[in-house]
C-alpha positions in Angstrom: -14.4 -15.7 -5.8 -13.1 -18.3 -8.0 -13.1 -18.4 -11.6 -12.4 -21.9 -13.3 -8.6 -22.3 -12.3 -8.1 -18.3 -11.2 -8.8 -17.1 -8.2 -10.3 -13.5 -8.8 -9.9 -11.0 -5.8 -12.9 -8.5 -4.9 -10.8 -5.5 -4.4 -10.5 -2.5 -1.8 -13.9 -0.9 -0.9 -14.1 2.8 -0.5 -15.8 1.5 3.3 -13.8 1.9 6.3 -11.6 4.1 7.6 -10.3 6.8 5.0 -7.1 8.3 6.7 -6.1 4.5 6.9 -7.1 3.7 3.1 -4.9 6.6 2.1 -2.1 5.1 4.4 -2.0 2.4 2.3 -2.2 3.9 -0.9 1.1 6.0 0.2 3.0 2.9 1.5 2.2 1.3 -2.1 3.8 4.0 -3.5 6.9 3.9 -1.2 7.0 0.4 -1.5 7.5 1.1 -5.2 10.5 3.3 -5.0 11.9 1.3 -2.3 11.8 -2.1 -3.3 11.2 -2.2 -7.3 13.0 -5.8 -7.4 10.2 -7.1 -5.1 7.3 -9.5 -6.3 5.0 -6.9 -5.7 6.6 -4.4 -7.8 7.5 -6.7 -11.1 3.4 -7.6 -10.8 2.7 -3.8 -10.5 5.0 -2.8 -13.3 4.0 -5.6 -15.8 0.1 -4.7 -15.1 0.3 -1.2 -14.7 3.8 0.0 -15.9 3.2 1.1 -19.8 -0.5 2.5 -18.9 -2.1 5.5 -18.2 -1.8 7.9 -14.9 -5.6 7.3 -14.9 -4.8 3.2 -15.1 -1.5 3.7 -12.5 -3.7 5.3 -10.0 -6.4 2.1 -10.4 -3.5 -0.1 -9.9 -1.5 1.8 -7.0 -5.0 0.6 -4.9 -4.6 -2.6 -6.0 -1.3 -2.6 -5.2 -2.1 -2.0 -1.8 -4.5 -4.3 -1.2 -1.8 -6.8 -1.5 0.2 -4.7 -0.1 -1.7 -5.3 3.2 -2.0 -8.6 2.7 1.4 -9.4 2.4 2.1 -7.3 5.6 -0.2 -9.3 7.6 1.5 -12.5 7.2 4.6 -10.9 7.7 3.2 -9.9 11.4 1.3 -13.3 11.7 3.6 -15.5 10.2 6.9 -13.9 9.8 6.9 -14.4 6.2 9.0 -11.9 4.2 7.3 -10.7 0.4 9.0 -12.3 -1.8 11.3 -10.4 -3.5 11.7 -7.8 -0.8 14.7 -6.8 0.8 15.0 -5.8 5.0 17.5 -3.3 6.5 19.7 -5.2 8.4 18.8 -3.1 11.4 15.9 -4.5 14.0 12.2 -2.7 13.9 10.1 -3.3 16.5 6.2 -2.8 15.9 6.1 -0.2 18.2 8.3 2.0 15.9 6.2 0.9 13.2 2.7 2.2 14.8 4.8 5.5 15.4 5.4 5.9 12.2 2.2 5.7 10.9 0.6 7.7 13.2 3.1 10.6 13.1 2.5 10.5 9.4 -1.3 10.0 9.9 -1.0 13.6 12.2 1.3 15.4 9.9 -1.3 15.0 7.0 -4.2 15.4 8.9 -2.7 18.9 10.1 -1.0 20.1 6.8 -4.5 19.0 4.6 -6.7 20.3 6.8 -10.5 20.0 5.9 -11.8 22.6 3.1 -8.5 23.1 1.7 -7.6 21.4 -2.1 -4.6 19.6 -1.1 -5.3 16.9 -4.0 -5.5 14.6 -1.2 -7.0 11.4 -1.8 -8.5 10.9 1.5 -11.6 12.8 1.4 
């Protein structure tokens, strides 16, 4: 949606798959820690930095949304976030997929179902 000269994004929906929604919010943490000179991370800290955990949590979502976004055209187009900075050791998307889905099991087995884990996926 557009709004005069801003362009005003609709946000993540709680629809769709939850394990990978909680994937998401977990890279946008990592991404965080690992790469707080990033674009992503100076947008993050300005919007979210001095607020709230309640606000922070709002804006780790948010965070991943572009999150994803960015990571798509770096698949598509093989455009780097600005700001970010790659090991200089090659990653193939099959690592990648292993990785998540490793992570994806781990969780899955260590929160399981009717346990309070805190675990945003539910």
């Amino acid at each position: 949606m557009q709004s005069g000269t801003s362009e005003v994004e609709q946000g993540i929906s709680k629809a769709g798959n939850k394990r990978v929604r909680w994937l998401m919010v977990e890279l946008a943490w990592s991404w965080l820690r690992f790469q707080p000179d990033s674009q992503l991370s100076h947008w993050f800290n300005q919007r979210f930095g001095g607020a709230g955990k309640r606000l922070r949590r709002i804006g780790i979502v948010a965070l991943a949304q572009r999150l994803a976004i960015a990571l798509w055209r770096y698949l598509q187009h093989g455009e780097i976030p600005a700001g970010a900075i790659l090991k200089s050791r090659v990653i193939n998307m099959t690592s990648i997929w292993h990785l998540i889905t490793t992570e994806a099991r781990r969780h899955v087995k260590v929160n399981a179902p009717g346990k309070n884990s805190g675990c945003l996926c539910r």
